[in-house]
C-alpha positions as CSV (number, residue, x, y, z in Angstrom):
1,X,0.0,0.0,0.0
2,X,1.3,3.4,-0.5
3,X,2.5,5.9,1.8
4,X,-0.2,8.9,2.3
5,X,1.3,12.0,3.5
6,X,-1.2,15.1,4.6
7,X,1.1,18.7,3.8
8,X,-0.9,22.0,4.9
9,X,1.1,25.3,4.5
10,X,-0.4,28.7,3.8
11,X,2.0,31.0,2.5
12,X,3.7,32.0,-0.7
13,X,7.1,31.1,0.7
14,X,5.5,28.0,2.9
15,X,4.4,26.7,-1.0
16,X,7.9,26.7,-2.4
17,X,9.2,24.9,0.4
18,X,6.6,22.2,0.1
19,X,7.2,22.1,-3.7
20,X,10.7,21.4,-3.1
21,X,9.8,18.7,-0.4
22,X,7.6,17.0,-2.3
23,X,10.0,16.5,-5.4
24,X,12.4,15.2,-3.1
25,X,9.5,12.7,-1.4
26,X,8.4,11.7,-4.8
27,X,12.1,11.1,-5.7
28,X,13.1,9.0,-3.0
29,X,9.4,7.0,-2.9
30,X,7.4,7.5,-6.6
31,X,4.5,5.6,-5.2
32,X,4.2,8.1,-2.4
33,X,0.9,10.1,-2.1
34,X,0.7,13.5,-0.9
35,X,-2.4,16.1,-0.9
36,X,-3.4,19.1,1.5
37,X,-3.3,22.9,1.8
38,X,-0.5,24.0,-0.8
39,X,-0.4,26.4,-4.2
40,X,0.7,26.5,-7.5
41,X,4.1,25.1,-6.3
42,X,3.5,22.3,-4.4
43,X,0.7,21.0,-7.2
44,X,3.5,21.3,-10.0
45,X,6.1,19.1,-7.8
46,X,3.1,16.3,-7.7
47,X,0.7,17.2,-4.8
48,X,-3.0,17.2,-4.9
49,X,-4.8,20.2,-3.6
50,X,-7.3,19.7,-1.1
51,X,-7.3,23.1,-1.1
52,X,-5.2,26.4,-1.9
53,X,-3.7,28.7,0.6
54,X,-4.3,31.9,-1.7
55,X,-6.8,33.4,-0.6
56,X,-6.7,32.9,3.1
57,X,-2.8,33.9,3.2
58,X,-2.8,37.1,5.5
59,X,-0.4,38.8,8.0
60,X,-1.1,40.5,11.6
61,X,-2.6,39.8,14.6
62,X,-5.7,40.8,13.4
63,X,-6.4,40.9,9.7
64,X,-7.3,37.3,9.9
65,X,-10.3,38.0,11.4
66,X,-12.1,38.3,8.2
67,X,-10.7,35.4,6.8
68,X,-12.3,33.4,9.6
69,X,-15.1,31.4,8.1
70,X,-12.9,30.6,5.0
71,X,-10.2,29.6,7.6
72,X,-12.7,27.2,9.3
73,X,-14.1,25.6,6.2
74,X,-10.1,25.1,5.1
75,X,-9.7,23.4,8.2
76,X,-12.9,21.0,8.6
77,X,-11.8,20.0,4.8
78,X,-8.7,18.9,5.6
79,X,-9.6,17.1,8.7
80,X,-12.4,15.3,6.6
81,X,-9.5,14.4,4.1
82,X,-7.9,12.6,7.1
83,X,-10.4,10.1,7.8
84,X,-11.7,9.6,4.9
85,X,-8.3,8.5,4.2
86,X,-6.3,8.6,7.2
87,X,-2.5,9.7,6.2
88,X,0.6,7.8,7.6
89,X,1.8,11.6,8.5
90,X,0.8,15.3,8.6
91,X,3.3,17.5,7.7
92,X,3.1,21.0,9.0
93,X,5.2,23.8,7.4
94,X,4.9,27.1,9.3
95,X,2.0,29.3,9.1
96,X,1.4,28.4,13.0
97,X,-2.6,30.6,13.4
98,X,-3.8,27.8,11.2
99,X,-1.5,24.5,11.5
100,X,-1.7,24.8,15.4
101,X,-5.7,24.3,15.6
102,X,-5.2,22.1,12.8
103,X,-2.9,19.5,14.2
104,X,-4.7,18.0,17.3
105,X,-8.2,16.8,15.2
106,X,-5.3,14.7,13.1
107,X,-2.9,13.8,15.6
108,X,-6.1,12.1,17.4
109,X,-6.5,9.9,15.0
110,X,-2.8,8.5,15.7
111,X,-1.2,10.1,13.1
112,X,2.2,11.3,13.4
113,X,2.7,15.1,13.3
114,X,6.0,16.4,11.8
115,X,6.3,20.2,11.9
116,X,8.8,21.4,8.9
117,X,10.2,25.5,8.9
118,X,8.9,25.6,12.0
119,X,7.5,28.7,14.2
120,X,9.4,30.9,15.0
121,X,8.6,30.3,19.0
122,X,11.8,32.1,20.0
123,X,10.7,35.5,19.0
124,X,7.3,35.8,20.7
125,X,4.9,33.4,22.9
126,X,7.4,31.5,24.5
127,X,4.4,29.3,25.4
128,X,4.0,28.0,21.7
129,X,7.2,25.6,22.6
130,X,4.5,23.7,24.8
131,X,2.3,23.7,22.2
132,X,4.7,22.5,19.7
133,X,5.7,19.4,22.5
134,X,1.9,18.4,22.6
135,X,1.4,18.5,19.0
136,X,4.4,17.6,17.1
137,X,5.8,13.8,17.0
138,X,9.0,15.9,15.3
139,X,10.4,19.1,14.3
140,X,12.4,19.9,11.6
141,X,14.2,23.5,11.4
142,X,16.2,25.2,9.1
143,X,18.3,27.4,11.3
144,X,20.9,26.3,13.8
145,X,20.0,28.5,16.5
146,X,16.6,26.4,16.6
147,X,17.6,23.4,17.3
148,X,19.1,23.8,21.2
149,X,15.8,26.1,21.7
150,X,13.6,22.7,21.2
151,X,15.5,20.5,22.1
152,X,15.9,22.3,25.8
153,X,12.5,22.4,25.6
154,X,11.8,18.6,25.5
155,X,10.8,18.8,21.6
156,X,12.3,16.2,19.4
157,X,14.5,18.2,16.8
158,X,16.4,17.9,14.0
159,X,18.5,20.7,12.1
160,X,18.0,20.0,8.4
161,X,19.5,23.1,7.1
162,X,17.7,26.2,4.8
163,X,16.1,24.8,1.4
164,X,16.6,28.4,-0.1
165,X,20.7,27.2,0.0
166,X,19.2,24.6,-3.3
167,X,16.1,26.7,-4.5
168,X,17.5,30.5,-4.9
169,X,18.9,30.2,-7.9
170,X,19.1,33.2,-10.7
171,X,17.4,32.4,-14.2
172,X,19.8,34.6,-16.0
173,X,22.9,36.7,-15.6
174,X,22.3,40.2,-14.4
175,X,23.6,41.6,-17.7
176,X,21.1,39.1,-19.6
177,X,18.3,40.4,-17.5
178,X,18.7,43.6,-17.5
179,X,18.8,44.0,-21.2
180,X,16.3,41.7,-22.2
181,X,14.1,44.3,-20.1
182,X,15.8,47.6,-21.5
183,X,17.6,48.6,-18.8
184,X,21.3,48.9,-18.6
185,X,23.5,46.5,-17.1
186,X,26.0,49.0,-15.6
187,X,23.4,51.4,-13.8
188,X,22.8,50.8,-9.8
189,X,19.6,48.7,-9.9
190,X,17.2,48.9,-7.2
191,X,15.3,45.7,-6.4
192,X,12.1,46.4,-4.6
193,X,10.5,43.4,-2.4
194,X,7.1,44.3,-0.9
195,X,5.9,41.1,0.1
196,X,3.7,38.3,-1.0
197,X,0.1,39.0,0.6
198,X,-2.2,41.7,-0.5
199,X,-2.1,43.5,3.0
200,X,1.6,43.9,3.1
201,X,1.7,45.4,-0.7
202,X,-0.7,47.6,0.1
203,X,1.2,49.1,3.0
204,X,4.6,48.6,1.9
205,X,4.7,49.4,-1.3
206,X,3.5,53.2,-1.8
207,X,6.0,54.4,0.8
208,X,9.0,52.0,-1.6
209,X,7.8,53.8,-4.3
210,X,8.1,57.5,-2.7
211,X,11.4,56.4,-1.4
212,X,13.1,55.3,-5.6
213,X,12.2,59.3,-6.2
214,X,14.3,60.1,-3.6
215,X,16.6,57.8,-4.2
216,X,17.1,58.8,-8.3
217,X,17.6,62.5,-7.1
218,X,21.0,61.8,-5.2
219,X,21.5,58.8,-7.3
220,X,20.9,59.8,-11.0
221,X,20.5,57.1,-13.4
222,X,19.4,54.3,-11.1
223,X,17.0,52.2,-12.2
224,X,14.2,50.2,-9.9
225,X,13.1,46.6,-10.6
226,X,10.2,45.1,-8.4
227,X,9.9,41.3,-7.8
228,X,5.8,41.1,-8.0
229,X,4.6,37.7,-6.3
230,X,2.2,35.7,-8.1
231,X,-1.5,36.1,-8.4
232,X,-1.6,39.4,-7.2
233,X,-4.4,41.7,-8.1
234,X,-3.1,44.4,-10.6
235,X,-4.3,47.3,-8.5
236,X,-2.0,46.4,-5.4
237,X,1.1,47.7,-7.8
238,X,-0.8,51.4,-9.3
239,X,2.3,52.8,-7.0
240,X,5.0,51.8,-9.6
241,X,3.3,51.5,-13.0
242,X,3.7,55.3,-13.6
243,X,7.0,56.8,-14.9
244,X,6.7,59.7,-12.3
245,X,9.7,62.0,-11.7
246,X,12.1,60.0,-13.7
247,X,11.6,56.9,-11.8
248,X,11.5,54.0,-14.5
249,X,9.8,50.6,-12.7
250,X,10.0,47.3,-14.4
251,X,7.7,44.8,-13.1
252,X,9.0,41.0,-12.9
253,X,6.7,38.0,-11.8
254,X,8.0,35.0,-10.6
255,X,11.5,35.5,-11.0
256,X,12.3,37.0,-7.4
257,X,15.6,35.1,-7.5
258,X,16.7,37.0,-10.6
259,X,15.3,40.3,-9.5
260,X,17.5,40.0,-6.3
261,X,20.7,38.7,-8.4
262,X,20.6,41.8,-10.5
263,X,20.2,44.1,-8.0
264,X,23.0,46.5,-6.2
265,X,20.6,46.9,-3.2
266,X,17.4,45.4,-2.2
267,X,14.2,47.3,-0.5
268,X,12.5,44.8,1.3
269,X,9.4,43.3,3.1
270,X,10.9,42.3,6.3
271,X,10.3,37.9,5.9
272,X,12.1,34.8,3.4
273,X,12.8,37.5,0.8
274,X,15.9,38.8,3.2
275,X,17.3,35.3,3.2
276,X,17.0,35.0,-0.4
277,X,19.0,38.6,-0.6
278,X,21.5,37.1,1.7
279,X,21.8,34.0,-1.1
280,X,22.6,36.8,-3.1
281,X,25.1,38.9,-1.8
282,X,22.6,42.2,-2.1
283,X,22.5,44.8,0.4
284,X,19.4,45.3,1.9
285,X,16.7,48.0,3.5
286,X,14.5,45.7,5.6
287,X,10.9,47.5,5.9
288,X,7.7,46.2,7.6
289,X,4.2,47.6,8.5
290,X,1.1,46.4,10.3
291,X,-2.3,47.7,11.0
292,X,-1.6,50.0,14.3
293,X,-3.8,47.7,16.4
294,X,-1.4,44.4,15.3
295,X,1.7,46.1,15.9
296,X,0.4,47.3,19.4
297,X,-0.3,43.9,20.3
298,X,3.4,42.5,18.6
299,X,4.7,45.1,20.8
300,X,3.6,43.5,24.0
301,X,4.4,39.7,22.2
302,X,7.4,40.1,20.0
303,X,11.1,39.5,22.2
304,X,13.5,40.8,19.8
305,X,15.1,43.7,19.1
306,X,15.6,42.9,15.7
307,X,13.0,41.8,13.0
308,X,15.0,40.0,10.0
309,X,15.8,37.4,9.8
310,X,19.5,37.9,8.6
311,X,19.7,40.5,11.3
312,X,18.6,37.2,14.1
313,X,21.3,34.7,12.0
314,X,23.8,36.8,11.9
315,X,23.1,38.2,15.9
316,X,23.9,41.5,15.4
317,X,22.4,44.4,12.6
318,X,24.1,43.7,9.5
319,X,21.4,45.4,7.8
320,X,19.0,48.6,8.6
321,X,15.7,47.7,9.7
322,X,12.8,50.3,9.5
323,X,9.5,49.6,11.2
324,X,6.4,50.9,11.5
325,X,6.7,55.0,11.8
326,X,10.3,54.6,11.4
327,X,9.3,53.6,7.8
328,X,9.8,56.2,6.0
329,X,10.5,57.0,2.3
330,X,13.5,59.4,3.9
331,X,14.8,56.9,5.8
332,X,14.7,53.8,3.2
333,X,16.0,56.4,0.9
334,X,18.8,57.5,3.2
335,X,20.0,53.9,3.9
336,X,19.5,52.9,0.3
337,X,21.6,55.9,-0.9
338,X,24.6,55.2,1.6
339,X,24.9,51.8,0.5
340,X,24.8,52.5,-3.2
341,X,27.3,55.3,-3.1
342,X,29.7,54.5,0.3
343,X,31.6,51.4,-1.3
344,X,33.1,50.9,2.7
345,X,29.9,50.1,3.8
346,X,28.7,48.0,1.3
347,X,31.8,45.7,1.6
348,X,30.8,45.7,5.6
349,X,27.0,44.7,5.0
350,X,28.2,41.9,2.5
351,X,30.9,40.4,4.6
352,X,28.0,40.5,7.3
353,X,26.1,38.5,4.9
354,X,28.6,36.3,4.1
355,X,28.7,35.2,7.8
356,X,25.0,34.5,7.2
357,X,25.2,32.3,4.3
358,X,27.9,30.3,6.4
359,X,25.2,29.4,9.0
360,X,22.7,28.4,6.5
361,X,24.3,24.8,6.1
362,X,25.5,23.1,3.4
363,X,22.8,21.9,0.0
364,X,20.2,19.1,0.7
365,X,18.2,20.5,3.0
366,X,14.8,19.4,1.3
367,X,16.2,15.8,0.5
368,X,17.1,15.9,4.3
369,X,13.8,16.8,5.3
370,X,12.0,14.3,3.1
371,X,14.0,11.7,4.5
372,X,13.5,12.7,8.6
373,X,9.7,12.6,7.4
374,X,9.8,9.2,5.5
375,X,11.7,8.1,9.2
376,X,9.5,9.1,11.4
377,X,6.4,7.2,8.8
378,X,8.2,3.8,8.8
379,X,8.9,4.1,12.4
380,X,5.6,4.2,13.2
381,X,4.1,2.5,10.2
382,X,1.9,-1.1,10.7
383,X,-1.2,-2.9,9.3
384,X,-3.9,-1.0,9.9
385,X,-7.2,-3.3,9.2
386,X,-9.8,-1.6,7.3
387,X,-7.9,1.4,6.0
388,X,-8.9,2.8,3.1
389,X,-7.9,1.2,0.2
390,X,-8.6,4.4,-2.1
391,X,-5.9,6.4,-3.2
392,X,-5.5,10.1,-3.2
C-alpha cells in the first residue's frame, strides 16, 4: 500500500518549500501520495490540492479575522481528508494561526505530526514551545540557533538546514536580465521586495515607491526593478506603474531570485525574501508595516530587538531595519543611498552577509527533510485493518 502524507502550508514562501519537499518525497518513494493545503508550487512538484492557501494567506494579529469562516471551512476540509483517508503523517510547514488548531483533530486519529520551517517560537509566545511538544511527533528546522531552543525544551528536533541554499537560484545573468528588459546592465539597480500578501503590498509598497524618487535624485540614473509575487491583483502595484519623476519601474513576476541577483541593493518586506538577498550577496533596506492595532499587540508579544531574519542569523544588525513610523521614504531612501554610493559600507554589510550564508548549512536541505519525514512514517508505520484502500 502506498505511503499517504497530509502537507498544509499557507504562505507564498510555505508553497515553495513544500514544492521542493515533495519533489524530493516523490524522488526517493514515486508511489508516495501526498495532498493538503499547498499552491501552485507544491501542485506542480506532484501534490494534490485539497485546497489552496491563496486566498486565506494574511499577515497581523488581526487581519485574519475576516478570513475566519474561510479559515474554518479550510480546516474541517482537511480534517475530513484525514479520515476519509487517514495519512501515515501530517506534515506542518509554518503558518502556525492555522497549523496549530489544525494539528490535534489529526494527531487524534494516531497520526504522526511532523512540523517542517517551524514557528518561530523564539521570538514571541514563548508558550507555543508547549504547544509545539503536545502536538508535534518531530520538528524539523532550518536554522541552527533552533535546534538547542527545542531540544531544551523537550521537543524532538532535527537541524535539516535552509532549502533556499538549493532553490535560490538566478534564471539569467544580471547583464542578460537587464537587457532583455531595457535597462542597462552597468546602472545601480534597485530591487524592490514588498511582500507576497495583499495586506503587506498595500502598506509597503506606496512608501518604496516615494522612497526610488528620492533615491534617483541623489542617485541619477538608477533604475528600480520590483519582484511582484504571483497572483496578485493588478491594482496592489498602481504605485510603480507610472513613470513619475524620472523613476522607471519594471515589473518582474516570478523570478524573485533574478530580481534579487541583478540588484545593487534590495528594498524589502521584512520575511524569506531577506534570506534569499543574503543568497545573493545584495544589500538590503528591511521595511515592515502592520495595522496600528497588530503592531500594538506585537509590541507586548514580540522579544526581539531585531526583526530580519538575517539580522537574528547573523546576531547582530548587518542590515537597517525600519519599522512601523520609522518607515519612511526618507529613511529607506537614506539607507538605500549610503549603501549605493559608500563602497566601505557596502563591503561591511556583505561580509555580514557572508557570515549568514555560512550558518545556513551546506545543500540538501529538502532531500534531508523528506527523508527525517519518510523516518519518522516507517517508524511508526503497521497494518492498519480496514484502512482505506482508495488512493489520493
Amino acid at each position: 500500500m502506498s505511503t499517504r502524507l497530509l502537507l498544509s502550508c499557507g504562505e507564498a514562501s510555505g508553497d515553495l518549500y513544500a514544492g521542493a519537499l515533495t519533489r524530493e518525497l516523490l524522488a526517493i518513494d514515486p508511489d508516495l501520495r501526498i495532498a493538503g493545503l499547498g499552491g501552485p508550487r507544491f501542485a506542480a512538484a506532484g501534490g494534490r490540492l485539497v485546497d489552496d492557501y491563496r486566498d486565506i494567506s494574511v499577515t497581523g494579529l488581526t487581519e485574519w479575522i475576516p478570513k475566519l469562516p474561510r479559515l474554518l471551512a479550510v480546516r474541517r476540509r482537511l480534517i475530513a481528508a484525514a479520515r476519509a483517508e487517514r495519512p501515515d503523517a501530517l506534515v506542518l510547514i509554518d503558518f502556525s494561526g492555522f497549523n496549530f488548531r489544525l494539528a490535534p483533530s489529526i494527531r487524534r486519529l494516531g497520526v504522526p505530526v511532523v512540523y517542517y520551517i517551524s514557528p518561530q517560537i523564539w521570538a514571541s509566545r514563548a508558550g507555543r514551545l508547549a504547544t509545539i511538544r503536545a502536538i508535534a511527533d518531530r520538528v524539523l528546522v532550518i536554522f541552527p540557533f533552533e535546534e538547542s531552543i527545542y531540544r531544551s525544551g523537550g521537543v524532538p528536533v532535527e537541524f535539516v538546514g535552509h532549502p533556499l541554499i538549493d532553490l535560490a537560484k538566478p534564471s539569467a545573468t544580471r547583464e542578460r536580465f537587464l537587457a532583455d528588459r531595457g535597462l542597462t546592465p552597468s546602472a545601480r539597480t534597485v530591487a524592490i521586495l514588498p511582500g507576497s500578501r495583499p495586506n503587506e503590498v498595500a502598506r509597503i509598497l506606496p512608501d518604496l515607491a516615494a522612497a526610488t524618487r528620492l533615491i534617483r535624485r541623489d542617485v541619477p540614473g538608477a533604475q528600480f526593478v520590483v519582484a511582484r509575487a504571483p497572483h496578485l491583483d493588478d491594482h496592489l502595484f498602481d504605485a510603480v506603474r507610472a513613470d513619475d519623476a524620472g523613476a522607471r519601474f519594471t515589473l518582474v513576476e516570478g523570478d524573485t531570485d533574478t530580481v534579487l541577483a541583478s540588484a545593487d541593493v534590495a528594498l524589502t518586506a521584512s520575511g524569506t525574501a531577506t534570506v534569499q538577498a543574503a543568497l545573493h550577496d545584495t544589500p538590503m533596506v528591511v521595511v515592515y508595516r502592520m495595522s496600528p492595532l497588530s503592531y500594538q499587540l506585537a509590541r507586548r508579544l514580540v522579544r526581539l530587538d531585531s526583526i530580519g531574519m538575517v539580522n537574528l542569523i547573523a546576531g547582530e544588525n548587518i542590515v537597517p531595519e525600519l519599522v512601523q513610523d520609522a518607515f519612511t521614504p526618507d529613511a529607506v531612501a537614506r539607507e538605500a543611498v549610503s549603501m549605493l554610493t559608500d563602497r566601505a559600507r557596502a563591503a561591511r554589510v556583505r561580509q555580514g552577509l557572508a557570515s549568514v550564508r555560512q550558518r545556513l548549512g551546506g545543500p540538501g536541505a529538502s532531500r534531508r527533510a523528506a527523508e527525517a519525514i519518510l523516518r519518522v512514517v516507517r517508524s511508526r508505520q503497521s497494518p492498519v485493518i480496514g484502512r482505506p484502500q482508495r488512493d489520493w
